[in-house]
mmJSON file of the N, C-alpha and C atoms, coordinates in Angstrom:
{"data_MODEL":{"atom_site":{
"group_PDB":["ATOM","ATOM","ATOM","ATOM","ATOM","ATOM","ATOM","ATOM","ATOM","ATOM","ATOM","ATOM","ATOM","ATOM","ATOM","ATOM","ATOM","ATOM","ATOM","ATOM","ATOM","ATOM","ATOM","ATOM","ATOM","ATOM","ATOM","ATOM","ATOM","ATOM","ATOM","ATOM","ATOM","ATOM","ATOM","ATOM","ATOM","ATOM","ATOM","ATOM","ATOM","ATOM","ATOM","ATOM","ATOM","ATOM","ATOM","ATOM","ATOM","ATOM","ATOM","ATOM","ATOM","ATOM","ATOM","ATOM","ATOM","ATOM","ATOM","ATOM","ATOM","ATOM","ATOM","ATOM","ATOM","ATOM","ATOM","ATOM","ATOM","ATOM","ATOM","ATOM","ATOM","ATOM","ATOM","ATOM","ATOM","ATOM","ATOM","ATOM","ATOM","ATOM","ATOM","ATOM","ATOM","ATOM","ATOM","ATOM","ATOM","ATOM","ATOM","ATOM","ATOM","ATOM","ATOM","ATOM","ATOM","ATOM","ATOM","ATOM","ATOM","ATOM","ATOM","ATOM","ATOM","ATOM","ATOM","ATOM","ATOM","ATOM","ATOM","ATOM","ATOM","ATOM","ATOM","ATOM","ATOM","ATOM","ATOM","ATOM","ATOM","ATOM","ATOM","ATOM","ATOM","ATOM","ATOM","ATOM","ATOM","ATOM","ATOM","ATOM","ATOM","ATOM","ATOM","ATOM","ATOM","ATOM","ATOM","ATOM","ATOM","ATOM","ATOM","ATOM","ATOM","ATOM","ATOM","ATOM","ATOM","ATOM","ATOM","ATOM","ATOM","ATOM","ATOM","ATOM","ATOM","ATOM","ATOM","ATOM","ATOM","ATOM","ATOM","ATOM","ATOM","ATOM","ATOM","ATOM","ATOM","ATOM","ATOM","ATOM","ATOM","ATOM","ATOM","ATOM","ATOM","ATOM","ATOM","ATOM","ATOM","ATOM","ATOM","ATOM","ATOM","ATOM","ATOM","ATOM","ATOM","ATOM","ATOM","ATOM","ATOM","ATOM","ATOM","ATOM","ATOM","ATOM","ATOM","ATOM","ATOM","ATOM","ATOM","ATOM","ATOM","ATOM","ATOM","ATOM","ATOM","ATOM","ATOM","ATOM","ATOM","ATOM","ATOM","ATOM","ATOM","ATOM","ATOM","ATOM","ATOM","ATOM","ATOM","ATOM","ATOM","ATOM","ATOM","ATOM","ATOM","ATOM","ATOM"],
"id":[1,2,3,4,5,6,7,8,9,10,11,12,13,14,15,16,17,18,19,20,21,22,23,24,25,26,27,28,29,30,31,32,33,34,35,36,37,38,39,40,41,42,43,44,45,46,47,48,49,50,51,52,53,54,55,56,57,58,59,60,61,62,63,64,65,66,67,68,69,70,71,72,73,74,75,76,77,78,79,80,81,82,83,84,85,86,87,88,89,90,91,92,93,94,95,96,97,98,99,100,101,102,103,104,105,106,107,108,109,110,111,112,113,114,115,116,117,118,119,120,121,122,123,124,125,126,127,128,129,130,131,132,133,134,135,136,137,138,139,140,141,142,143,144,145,146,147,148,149,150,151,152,153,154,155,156,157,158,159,160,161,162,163,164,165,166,167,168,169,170,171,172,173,174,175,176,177,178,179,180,181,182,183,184,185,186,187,188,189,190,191,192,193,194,195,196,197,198,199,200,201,202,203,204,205,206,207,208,209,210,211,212,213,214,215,216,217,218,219,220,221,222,223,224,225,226,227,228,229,230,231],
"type_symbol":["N","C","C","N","C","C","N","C","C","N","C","C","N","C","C","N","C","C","N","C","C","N","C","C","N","C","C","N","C","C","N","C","C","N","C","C","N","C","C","N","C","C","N","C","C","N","C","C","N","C","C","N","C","C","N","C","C","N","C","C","N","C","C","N","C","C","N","C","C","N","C","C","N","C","C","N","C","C","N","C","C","N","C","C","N","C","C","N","C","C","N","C","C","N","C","C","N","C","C","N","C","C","N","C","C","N","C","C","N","C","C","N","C","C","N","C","C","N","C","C","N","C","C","N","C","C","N","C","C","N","C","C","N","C","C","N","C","C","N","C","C","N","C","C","N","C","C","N","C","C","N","C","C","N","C","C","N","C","C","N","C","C","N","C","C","N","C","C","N","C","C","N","C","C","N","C","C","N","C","C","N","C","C","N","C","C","N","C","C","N","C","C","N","C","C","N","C","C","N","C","C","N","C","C","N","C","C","N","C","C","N","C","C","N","C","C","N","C","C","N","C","C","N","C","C","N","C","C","N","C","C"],
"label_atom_id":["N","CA","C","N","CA","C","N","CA","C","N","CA","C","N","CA","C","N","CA","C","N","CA","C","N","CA","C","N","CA","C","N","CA","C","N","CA","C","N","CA","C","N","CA","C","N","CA","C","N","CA","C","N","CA","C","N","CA","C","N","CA","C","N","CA","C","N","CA","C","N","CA","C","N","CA","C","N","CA","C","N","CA","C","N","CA","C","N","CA","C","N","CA","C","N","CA","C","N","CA","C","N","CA","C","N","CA","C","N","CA","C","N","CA","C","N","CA","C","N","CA","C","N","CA","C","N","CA","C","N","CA","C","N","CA","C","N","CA","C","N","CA","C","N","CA","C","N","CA","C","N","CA","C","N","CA","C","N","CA","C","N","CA","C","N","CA","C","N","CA","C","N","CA","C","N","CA","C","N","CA","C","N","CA","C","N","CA","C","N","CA","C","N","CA","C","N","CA","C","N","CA","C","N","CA","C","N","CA","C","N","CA","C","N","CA","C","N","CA","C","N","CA","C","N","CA","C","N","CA","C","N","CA","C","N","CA","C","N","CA","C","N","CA","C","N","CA","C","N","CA","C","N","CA","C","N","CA","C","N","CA","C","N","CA","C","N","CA","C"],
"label_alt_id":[null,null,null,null,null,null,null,null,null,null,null,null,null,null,null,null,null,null,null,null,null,null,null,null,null,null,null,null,null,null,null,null,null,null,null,null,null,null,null,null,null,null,null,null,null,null,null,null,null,null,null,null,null,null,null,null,null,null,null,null,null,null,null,null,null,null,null,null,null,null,null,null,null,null,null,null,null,null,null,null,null,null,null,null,null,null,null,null,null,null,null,null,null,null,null,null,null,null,null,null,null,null,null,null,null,null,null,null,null,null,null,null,null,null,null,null,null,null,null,null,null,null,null,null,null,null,null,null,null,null,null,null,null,null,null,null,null,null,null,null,null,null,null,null,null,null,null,null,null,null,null,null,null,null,null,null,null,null,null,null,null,null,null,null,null,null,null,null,null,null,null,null,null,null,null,null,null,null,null,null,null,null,null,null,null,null,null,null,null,null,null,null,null,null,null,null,null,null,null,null,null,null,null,null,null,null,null,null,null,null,null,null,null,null,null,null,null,null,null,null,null,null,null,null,null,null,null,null,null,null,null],
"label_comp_id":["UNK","UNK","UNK","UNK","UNK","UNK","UNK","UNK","UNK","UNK","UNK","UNK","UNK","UNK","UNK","UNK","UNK","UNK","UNK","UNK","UNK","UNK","UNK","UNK","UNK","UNK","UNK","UNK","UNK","UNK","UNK","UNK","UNK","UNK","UNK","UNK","UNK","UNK","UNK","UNK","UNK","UNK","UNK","UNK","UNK","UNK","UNK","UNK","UNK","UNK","UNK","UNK","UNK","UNK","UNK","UNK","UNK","UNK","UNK","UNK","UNK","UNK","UNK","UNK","UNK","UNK","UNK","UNK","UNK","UNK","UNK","UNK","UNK","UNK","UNK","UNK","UNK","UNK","UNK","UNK","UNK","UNK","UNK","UNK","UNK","UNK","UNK","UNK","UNK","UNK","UNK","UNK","UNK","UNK","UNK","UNK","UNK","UNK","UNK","UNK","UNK","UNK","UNK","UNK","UNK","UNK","UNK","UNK","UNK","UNK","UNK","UNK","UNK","UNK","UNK","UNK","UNK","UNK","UNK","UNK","UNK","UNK","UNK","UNK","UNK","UNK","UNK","UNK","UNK","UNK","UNK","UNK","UNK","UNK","UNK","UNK","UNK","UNK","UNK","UNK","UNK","UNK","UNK","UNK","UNK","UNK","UNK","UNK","UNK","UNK","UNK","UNK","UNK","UNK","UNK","UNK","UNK","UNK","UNK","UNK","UNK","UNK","UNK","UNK","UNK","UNK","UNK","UNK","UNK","UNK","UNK","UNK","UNK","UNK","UNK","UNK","UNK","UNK","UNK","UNK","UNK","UNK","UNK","UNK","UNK","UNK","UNK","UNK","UNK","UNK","UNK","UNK","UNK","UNK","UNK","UNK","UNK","UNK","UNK","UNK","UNK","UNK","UNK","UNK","UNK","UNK","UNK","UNK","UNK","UNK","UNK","UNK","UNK","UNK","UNK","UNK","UNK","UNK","UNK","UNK","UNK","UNK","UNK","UNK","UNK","UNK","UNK","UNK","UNK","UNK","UNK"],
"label_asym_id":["A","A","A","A","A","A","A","A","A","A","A","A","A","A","A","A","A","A","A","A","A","A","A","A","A","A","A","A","A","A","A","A","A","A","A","A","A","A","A","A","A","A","A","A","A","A","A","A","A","A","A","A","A","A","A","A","A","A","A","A","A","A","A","A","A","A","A","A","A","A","A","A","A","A","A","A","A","A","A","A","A","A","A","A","A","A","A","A","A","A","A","A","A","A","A","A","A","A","A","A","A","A","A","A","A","A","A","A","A","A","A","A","A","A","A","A","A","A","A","A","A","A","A","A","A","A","A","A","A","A","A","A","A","A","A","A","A","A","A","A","A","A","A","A","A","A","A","A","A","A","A","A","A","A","A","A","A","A","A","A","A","A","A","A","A","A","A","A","A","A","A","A","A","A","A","A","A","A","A","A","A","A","A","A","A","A","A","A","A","A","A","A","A","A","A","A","A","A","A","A","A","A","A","A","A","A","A","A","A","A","A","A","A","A","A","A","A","A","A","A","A","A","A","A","A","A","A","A","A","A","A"],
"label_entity_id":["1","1","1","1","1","1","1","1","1","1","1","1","1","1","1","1","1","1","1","1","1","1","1","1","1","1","1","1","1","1","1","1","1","1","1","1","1","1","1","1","1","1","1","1","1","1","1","1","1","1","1","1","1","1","1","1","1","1","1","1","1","1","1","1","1","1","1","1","1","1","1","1","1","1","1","1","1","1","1","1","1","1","1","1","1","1","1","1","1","1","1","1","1","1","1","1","1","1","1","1","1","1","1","1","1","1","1","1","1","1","1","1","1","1","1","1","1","1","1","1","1","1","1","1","1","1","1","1","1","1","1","1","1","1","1","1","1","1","1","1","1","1","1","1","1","1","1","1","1","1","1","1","1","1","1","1","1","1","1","1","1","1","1","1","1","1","1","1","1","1","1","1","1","1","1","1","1","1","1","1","1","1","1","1","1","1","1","1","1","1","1","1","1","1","1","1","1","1","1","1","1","1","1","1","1","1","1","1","1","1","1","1","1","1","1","1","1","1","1","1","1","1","1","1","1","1","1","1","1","1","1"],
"label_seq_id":[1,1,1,2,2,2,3,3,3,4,4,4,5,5,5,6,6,6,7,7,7,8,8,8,9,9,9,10,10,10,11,11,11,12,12,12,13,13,13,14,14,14,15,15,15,16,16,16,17,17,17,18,18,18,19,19,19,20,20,20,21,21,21,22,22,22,23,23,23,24,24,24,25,25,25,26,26,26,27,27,27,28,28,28,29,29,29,30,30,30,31,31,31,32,32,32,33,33,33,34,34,34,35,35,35,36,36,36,37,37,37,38,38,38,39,39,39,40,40,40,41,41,41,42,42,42,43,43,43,44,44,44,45,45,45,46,46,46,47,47,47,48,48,48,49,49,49,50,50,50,51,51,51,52,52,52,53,53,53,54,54,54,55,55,55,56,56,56,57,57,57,58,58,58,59,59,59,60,60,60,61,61,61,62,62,62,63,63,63,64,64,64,65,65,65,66,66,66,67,67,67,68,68,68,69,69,69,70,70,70,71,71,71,72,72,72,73,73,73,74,74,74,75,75,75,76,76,76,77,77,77],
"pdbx_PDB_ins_code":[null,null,null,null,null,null,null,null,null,null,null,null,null,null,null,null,null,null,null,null,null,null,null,null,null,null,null,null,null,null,null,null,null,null,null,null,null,null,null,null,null,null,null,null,null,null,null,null,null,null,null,null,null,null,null,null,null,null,null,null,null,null,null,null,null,null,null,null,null,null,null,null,null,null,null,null,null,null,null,null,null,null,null,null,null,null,null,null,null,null,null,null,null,null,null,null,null,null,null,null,null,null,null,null,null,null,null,null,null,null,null,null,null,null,null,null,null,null,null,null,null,null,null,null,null,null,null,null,null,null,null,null,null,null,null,null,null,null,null,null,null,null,null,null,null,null,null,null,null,null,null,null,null,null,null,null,null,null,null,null,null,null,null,null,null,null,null,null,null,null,null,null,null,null,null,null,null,null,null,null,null,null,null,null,null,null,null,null,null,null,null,null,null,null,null,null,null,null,null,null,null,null,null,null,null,null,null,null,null,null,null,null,null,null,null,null,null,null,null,null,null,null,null,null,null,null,null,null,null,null,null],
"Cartn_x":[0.838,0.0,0.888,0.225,1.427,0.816,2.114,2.064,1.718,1.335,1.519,2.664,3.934,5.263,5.997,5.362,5.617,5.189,3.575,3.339,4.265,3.943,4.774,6.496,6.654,8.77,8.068,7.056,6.946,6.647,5.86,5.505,6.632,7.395,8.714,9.377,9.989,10.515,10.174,9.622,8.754,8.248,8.153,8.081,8.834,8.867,9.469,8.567,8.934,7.52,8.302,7.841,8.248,7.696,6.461,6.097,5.191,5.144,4.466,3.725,2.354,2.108,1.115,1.103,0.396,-0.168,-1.521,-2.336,-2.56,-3.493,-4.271,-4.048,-5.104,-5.139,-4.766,-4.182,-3.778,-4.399,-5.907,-6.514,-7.259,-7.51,-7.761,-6.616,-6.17,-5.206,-5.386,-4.874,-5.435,-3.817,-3.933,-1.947,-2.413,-1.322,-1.312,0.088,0.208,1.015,1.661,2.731,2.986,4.609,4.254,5.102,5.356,6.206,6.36,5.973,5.977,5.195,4.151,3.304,1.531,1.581,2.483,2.203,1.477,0.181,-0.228,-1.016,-1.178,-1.482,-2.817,-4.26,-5.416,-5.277,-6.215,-6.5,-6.08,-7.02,-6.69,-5.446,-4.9,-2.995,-2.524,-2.783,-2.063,-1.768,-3.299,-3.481,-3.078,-2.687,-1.907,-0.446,0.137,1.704,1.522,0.418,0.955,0.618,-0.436,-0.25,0.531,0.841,2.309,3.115,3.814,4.721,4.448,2.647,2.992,3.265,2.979,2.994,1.535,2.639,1.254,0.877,1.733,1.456,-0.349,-0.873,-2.374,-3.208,-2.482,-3.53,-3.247,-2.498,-2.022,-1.903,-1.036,-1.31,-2.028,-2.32,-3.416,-4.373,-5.322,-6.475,-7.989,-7.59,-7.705,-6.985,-6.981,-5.869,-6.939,-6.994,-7.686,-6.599,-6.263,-5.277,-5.849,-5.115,-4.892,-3.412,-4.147,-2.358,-2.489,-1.219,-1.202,0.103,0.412,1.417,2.192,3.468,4.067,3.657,3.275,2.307,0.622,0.01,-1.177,-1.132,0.297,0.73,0.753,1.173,2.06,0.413,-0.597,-1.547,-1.79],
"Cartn_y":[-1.175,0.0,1.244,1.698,3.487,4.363,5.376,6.221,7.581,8.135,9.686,9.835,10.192,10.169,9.383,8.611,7.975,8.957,9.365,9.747,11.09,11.728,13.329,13.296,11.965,12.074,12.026,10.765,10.886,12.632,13.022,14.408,15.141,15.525,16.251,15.617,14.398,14.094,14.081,14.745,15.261,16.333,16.567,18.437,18.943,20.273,21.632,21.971,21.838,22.392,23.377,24.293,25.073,24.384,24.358,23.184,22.054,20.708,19.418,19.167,18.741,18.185,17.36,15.651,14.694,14.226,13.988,13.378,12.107,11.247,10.25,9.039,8.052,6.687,5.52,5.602,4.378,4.392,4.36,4.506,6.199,6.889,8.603,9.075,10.307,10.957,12.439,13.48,14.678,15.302,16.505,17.614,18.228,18.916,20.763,20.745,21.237,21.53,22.809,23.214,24.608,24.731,25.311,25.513,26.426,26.864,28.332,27.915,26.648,26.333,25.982,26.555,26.508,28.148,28.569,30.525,30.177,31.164,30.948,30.212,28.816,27.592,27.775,27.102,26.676,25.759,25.299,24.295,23.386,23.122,21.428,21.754,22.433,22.011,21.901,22.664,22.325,20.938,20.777,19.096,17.744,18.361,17.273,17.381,18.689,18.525,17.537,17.427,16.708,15.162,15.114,14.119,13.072,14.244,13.682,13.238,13.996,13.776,12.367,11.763,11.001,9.591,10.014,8.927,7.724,6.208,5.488,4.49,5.502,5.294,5.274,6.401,7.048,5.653,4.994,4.073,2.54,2.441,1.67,1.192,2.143,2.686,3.323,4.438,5.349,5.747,5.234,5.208,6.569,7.36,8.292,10.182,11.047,11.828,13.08,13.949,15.242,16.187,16.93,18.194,19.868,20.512,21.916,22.128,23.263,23.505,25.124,25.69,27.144,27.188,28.49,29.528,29.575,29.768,30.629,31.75,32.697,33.943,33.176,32.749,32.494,31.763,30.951,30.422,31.844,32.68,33.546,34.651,34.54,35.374,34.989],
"Cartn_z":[0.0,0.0,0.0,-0.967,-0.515,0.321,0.556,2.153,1.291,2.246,1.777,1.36,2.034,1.742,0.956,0.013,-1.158,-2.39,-1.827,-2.863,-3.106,-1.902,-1.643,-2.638,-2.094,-3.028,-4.726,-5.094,-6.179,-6.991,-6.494,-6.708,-7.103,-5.975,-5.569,-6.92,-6.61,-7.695,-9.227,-9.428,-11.052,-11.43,-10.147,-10.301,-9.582,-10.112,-9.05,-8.513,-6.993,-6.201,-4.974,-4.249,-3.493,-2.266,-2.272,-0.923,-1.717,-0.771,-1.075,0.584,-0.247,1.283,1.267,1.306,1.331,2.603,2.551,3.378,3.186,4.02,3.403,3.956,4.164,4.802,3.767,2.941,2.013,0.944,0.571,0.192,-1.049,-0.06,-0.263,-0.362,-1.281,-0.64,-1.128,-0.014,-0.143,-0.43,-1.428,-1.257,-1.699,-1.149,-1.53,-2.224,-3.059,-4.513,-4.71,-3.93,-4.661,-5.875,-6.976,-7.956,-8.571,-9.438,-9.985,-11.385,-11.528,-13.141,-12.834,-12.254,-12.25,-12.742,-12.887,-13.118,-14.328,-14.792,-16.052,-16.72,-16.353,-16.316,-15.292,-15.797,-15.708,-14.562,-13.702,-13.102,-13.397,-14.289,-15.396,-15.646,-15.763,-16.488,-15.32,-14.154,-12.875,-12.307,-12.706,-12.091,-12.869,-14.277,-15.321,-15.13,-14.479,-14.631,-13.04,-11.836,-11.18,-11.237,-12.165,-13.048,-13.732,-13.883,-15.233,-13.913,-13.11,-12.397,-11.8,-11.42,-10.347,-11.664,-13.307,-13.879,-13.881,-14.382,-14.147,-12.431,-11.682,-10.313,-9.844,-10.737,-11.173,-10.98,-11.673,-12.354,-11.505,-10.726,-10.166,-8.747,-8.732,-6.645,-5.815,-7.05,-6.074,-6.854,-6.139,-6.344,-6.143,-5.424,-5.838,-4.257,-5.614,-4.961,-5.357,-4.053,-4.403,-4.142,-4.86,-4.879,-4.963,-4.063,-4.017,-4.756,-6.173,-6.353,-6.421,-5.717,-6.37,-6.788,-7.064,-7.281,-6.537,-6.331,-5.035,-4.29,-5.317,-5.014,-4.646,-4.867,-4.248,-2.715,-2.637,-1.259,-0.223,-0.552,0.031,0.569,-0.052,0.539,1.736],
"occupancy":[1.0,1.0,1.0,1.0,1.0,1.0,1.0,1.0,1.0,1.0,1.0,1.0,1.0,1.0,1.0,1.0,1.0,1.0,1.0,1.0,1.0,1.0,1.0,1.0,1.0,1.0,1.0,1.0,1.0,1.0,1.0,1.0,1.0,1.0,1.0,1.0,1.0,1.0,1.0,1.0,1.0,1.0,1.0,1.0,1.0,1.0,1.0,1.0,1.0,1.0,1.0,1.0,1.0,1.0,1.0,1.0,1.0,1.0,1.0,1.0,1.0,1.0,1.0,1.0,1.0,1.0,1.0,1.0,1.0,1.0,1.0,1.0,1.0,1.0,1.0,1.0,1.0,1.0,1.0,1.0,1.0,1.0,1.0,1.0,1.0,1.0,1.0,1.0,1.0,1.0,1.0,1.0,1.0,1.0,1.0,1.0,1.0,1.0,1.0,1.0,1.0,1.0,1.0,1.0,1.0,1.0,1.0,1.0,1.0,1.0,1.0,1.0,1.0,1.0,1.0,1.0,1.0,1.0,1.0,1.0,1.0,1.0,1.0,1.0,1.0,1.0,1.0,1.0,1.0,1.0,1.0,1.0,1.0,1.0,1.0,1.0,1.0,1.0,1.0,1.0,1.0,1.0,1.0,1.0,1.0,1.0,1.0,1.0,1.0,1.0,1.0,1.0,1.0,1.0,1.0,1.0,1.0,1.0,1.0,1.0,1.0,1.0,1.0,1.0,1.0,1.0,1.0,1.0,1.0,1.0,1.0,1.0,1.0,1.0,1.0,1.0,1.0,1.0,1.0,1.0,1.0,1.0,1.0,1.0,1.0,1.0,1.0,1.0,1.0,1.0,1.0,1.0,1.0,1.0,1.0,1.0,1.0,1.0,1.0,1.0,1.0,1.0,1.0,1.0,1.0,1.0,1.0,1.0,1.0,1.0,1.0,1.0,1.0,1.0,1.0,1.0,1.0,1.0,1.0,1.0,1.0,1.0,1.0,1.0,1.0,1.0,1.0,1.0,1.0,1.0,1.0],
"B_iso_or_equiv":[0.0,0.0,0.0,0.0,0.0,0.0,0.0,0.0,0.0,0.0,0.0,0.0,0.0,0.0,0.0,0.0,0.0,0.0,0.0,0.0,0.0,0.0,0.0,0.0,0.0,0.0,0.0,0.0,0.0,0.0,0.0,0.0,0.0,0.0,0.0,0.0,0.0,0.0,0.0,0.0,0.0,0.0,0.0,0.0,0.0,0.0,0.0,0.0,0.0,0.0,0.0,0.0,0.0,0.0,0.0,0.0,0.0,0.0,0.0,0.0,0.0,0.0,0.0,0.0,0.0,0.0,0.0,0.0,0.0,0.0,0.0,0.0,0.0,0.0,0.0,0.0,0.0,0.0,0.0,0.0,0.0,0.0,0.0,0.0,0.0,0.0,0.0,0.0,0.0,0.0,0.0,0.0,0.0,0.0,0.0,0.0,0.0,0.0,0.0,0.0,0.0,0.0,0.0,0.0,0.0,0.0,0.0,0.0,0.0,0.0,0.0,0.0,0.0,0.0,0.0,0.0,0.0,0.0,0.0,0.0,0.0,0.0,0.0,0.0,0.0,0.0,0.0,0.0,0.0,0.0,0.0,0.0,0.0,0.0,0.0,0.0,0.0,0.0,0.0,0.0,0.0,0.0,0.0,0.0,0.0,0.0,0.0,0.0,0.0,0.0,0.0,0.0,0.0,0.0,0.0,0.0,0.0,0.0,0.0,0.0,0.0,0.0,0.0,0.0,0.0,0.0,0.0,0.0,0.0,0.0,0.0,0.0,0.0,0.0,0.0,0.0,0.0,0.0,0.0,0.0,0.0,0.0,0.0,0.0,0.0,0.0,0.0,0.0,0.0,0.0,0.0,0.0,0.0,0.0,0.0,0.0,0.0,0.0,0.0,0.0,0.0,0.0,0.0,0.0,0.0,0.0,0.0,0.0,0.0,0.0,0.0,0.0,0.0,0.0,0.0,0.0,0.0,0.0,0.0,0.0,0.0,0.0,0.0,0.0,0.0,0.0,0.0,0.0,0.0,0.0,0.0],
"pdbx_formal_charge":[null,null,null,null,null,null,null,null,null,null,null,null,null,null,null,null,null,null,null,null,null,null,null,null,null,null,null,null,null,null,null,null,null,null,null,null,null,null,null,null,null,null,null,null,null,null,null,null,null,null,null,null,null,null,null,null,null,null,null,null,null,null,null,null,null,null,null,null,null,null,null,null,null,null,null,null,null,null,null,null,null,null,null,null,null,null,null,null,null,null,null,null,null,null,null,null,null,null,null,null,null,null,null,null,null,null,null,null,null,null,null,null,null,null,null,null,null,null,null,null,null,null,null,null,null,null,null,null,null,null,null,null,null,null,null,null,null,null,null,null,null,null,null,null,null,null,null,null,null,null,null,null,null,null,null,null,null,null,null,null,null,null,null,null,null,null,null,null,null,null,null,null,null,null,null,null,null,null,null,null,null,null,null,null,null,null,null,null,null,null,null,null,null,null,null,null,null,null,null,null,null,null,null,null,null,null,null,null,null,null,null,null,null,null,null,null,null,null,null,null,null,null,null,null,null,null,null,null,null,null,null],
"auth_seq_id":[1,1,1,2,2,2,3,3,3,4,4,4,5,5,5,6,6,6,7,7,7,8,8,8,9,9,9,10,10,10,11,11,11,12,12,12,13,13,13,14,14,14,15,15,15,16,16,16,17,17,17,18,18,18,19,19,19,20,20,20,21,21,21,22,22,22,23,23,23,24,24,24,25,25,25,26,26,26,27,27,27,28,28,28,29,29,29,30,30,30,31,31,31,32,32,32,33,33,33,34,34,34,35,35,35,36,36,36,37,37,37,38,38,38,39,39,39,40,40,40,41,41,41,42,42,42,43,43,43,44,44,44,45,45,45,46,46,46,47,47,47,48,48,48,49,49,49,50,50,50,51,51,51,52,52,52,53,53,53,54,54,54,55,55,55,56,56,56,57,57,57,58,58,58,59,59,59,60,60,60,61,61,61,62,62,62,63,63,63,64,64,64,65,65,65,66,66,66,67,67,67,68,68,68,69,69,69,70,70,70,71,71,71,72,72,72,73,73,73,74,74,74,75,75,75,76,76,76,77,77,77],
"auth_comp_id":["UNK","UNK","UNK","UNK","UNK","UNK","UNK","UNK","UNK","UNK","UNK","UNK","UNK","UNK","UNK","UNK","UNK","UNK","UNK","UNK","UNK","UNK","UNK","UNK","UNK","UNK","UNK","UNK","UNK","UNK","UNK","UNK","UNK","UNK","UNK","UNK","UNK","UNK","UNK","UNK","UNK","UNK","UNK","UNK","UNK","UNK","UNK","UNK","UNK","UNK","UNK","UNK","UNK","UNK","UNK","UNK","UNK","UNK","UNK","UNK","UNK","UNK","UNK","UNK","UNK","UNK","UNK","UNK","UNK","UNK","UNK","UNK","UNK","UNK","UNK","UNK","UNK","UNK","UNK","UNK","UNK","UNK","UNK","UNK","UNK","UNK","UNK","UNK","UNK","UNK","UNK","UNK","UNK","UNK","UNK","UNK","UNK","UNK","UNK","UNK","UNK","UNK","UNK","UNK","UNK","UNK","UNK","UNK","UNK","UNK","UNK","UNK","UNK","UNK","UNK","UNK","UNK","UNK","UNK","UNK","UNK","UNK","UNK","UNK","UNK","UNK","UNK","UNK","UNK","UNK","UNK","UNK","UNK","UNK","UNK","UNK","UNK","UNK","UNK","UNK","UNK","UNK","UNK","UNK","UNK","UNK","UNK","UNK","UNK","UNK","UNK","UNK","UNK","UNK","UNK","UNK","UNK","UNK","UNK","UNK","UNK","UNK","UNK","UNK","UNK","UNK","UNK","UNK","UNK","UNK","UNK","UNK","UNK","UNK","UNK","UNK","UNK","UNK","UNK","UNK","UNK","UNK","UNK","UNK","UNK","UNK","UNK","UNK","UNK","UNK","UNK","UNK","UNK","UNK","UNK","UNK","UNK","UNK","UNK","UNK","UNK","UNK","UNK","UNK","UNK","UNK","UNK","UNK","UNK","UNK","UNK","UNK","UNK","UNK","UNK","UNK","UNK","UNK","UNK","UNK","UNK","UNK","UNK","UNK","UNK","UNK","UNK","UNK","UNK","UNK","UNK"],
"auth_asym_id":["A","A","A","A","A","A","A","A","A","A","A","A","A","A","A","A","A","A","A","A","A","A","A","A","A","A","A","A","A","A","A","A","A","A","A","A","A","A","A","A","A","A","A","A","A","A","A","A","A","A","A","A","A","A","A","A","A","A","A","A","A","A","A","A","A","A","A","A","A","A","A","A","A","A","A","A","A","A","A","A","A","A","A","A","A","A","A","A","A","A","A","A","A","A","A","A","A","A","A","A","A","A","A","A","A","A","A","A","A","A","A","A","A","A","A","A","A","A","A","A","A","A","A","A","A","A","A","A","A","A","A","A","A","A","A","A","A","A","A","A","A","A","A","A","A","A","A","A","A","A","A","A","A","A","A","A","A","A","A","A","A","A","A","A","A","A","A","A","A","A","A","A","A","A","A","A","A","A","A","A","A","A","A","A","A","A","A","A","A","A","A","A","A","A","A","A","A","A","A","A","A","A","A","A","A","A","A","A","A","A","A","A","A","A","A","A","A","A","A","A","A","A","A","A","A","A","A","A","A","A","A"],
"auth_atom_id":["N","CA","C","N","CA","C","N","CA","C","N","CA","C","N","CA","C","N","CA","C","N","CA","C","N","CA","C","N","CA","C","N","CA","C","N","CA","C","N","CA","C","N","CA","C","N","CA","C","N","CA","C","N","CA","C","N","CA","C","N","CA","C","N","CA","C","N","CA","C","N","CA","C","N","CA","C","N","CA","C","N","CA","C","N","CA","C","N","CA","C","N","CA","C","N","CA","C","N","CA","C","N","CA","C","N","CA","C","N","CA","C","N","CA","C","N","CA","C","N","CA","C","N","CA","C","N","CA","C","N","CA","C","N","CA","C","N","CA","C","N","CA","C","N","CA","C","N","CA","C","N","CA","C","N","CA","C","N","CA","C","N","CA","C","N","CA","C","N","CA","C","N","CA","C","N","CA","C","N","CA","C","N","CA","C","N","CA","C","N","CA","C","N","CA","C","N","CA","C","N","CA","C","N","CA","C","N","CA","C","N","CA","C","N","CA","C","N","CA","C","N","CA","C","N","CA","C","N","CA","C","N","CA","C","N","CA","C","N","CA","C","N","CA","C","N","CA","C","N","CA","C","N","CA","C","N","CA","C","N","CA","C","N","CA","C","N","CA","C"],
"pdbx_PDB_model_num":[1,1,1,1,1,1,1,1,1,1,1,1,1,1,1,1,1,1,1,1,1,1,1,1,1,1,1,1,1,1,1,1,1,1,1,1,1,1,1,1,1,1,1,1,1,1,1,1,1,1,1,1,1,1,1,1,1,1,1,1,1,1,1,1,1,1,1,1,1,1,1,1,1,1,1,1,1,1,1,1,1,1,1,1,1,1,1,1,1,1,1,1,1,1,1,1,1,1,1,1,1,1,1,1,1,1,1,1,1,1,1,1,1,1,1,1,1,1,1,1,1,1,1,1,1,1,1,1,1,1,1,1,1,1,1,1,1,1,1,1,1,1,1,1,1,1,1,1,1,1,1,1,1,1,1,1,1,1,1,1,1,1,1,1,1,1,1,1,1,1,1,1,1,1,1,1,1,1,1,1,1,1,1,1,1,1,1,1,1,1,1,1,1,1,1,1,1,1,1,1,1,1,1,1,1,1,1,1,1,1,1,1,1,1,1,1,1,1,1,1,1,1,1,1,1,1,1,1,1,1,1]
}}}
């Protein structure tokens, strides 16, 4: 079963993120996402670069992941 902190390195490790922060009982998992390449970028693209990053982990390990992503500047309000 994966941990939060599995998922959190996968993340990290595929993106540039300023902060990462995974929740979750094995099953659910909840993060907050912050990056300087979400500048510009839509929701939906936010949530495909962390996507992309976690790979076909998606489809495999985790089963499902609800995300907060901002900006550095939207962190910072």
């Amino acid at each position: 079963m994966v941990t939060p902190d599995q998922i959190k390195h996968y993340i990290e490790a595929g993106l540039q993120c300023d902060f990462t922060e995974v929740a979750g009982d094995g099953h659910h998992f909840e993060a907050v996402v912050v990056s300087p390449l979400f500048r510009g970028k839509s929701k939906v693209q936010q949530h495909q670069l962390v996507y992309r990053a976690l790979g076909d982990r998606m489809r495999e390990e985790i089963h499902a992941l609800s995300m907060r992503t901002l900006t550095p500047e939207e962190w910072g309000k």
